[in-house]
Structure formats: structure tokens, C-alpha cells
C-alpha positions as CSV (number, residue, x, y, z in Angstrom):
1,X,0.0,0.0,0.0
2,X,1.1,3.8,-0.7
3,X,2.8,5.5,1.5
4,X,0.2,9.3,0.2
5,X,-3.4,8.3,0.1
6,X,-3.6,10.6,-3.1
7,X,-2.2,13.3,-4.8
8,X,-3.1,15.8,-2.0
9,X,-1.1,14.1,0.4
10,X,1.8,14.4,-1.7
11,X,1.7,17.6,-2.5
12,X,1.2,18.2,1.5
13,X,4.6,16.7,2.3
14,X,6.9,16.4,-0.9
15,X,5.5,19.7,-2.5
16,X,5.7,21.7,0.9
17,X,9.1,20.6,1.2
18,X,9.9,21.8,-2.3
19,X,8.3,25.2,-1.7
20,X,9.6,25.3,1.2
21,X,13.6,24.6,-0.1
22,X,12.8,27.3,-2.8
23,X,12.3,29.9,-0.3
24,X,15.1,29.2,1.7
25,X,18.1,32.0,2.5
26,X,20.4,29.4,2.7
27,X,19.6,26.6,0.6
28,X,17.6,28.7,-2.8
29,X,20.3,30.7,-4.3
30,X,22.2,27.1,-4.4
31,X,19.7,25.4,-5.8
32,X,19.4,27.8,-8.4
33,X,22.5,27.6,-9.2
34,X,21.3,24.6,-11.4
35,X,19.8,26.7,-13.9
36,X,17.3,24.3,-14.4
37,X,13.2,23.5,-14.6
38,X,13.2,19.7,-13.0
39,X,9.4,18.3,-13.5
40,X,9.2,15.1,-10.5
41,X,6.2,12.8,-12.3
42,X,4.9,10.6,-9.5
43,X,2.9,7.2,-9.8
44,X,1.0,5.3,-6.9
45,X,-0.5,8.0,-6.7
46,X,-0.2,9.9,-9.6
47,X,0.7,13.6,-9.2
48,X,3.8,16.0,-10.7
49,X,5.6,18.6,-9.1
50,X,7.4,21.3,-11.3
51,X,10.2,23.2,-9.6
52,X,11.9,26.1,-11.4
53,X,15.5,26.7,-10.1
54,X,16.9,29.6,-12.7
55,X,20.1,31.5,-11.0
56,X,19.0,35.1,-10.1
57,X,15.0,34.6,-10.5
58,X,13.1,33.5,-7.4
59,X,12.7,29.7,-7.4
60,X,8.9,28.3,-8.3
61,X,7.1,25.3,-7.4
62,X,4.1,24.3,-9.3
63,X,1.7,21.5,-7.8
64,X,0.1,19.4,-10.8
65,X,-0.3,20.8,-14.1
66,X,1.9,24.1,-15.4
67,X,2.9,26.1,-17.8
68,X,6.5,25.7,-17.1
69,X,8.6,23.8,-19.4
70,X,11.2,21.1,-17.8
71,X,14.5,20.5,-19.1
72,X,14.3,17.6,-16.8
73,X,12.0,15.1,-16.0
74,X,12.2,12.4,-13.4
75,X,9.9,9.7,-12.7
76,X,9.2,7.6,-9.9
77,X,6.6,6.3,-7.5
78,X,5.9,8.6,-5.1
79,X,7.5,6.3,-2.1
80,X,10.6,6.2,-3.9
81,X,10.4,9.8,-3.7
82,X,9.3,9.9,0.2
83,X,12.3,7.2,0.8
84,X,14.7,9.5,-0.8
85,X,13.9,12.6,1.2
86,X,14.2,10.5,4.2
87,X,17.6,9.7,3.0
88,X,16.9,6.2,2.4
89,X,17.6,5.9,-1.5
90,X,20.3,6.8,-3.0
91,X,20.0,8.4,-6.6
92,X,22.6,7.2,-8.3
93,X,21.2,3.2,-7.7
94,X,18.2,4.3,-8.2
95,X,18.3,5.2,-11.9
96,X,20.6,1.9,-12.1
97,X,18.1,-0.5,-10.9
98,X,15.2,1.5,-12.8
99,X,13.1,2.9,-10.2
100,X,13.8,6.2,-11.1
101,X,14.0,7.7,-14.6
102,X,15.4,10.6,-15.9
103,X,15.3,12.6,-19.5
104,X,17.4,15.3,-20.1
105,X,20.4,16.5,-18.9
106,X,20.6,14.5,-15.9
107,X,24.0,15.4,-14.4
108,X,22.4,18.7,-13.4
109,X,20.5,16.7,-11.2
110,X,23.1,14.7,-9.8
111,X,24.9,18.1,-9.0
112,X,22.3,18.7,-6.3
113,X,22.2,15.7,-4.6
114,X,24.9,16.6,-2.4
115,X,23.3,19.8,-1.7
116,X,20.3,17.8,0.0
117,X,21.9,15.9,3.0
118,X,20.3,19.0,5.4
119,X,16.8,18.4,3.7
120,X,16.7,14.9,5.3
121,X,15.9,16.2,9.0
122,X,13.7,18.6,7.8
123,X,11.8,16.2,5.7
124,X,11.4,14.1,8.9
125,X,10.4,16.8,11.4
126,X,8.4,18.1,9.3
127,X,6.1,14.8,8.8
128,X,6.1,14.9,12.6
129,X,4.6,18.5,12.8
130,X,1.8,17.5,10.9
131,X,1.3,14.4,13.1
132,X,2.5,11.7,10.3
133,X,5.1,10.4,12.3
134,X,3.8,6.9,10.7
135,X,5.8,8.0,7.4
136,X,9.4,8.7,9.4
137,X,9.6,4.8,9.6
138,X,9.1,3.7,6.3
């Protein structure tokens, strides 16, 4: 069974966290530094989250459909995604073994993965705050 109920679920948790990240003093500008539009297509349940990270423009995060256009596009199942922002899947293995894939220029994505180490904790406390602390274990 799905770790998100539905697409609202995961726009709660994964897209808050995105929203939240592009808003960040510390953590934005160097994410923008990527220079890129990565669209995250989710299945189980299906949903897609569009984030805009363009050096010197404030970053965007669209929930569902948009008008942006990705230069990058990387699907997965949504509990891959939720496992990977616990810091439980690794990226690299993960587009090795299939269970993510990406089109485009993928090494700007692998240039941020680095970056995201501090995200984990936040991820995790933040599923607590909202009194999913089910999710923290999977």
C-alpha cells in the first residue's frame, strides 16, 4: 500500500518541502544555481511537481499541471520519492536498478544531490509537525 493516500497528500509533504527549499536564504540561491526547470512525475498515486530553479530569479514550485517547461524530467513512485527525502535511496542506484527515470540533462540533477543531505531532518520533522510520524519509519 502507498505510502500518500492521493495526490493531495503528496503535494502536502513532498511539495511543501519543495516550496519550502525554494524559499530558503540558505539553501535557494544554491539550488538555483542549477539553472534548471526539473518536473518530478509521481505514480502510486499519480501527481507531478514542477520546480523552477533559474540563478537570479526567485525559485517556483508548481503543484500538478503548469505552464513551465522542464528541461528535466524524473519519474518515480511517489514512495521512492518519500524514501529518498528520508535519505533512504540513493539516486545514483536508483536510476541503475530503474526505479527512477530521468530525461534530459541529468547530471544537473546529480549536482544537487549533495546539496540535500540538510533536507533529510527537515523532511522528517516536518512529517512529525503534521502528526505523520507513521511516514518517518518507512
Amino acid at each position: 500500500m502507498p505510502y500518500f493516500k492521493d495526490a493531495d497528500e503528496v503535494y502536502e509533504f513532498i511539495g511543501t518541502l519543495f516550496s519550502d527549499l525554494a524559499v530558503d536564504d540558505e539553501l535557494g540561491p544554491k539550488f538555483r544555481k542549477a539553472n534548471t526547470i526539473v518536473q518530478y512525475r509521481y505514480t502510486n498515486p499519480e501527481s507531478v511537481i514542477t520546480v523552477k530553479m533559474i540563478d537570479g530569479e526567485d525559485g517556483e514550485v508548481d503543484l500538478g499541471e503548469t505552464d513551465l517547461e522542464p528541461e528535466v524530467v524524473m519519474s518515480m513512485e511517489a514512495d521512492t520519492a518519500h524514501k529518498f527525502w528520508l535519505g533512504k535511496v540513493n539516486v545514483t542506484v536508483a536510476l541503475a536498478r530503474g526505479q527512477m527515470k530521468a530525461k534530459g540533462p541529468v547530471a544537473k540533477i546529480l549536482k544537487l544531490v549533495p546539496l540535500v543531505k540538510p533536507v533529510f531532518p527537515r523532511y522528517r520533522a516536518m512529517l512529525e509537525e503534521k502528526g505523520r510520524a507513521d511516514l518517518v519509519e518507512a
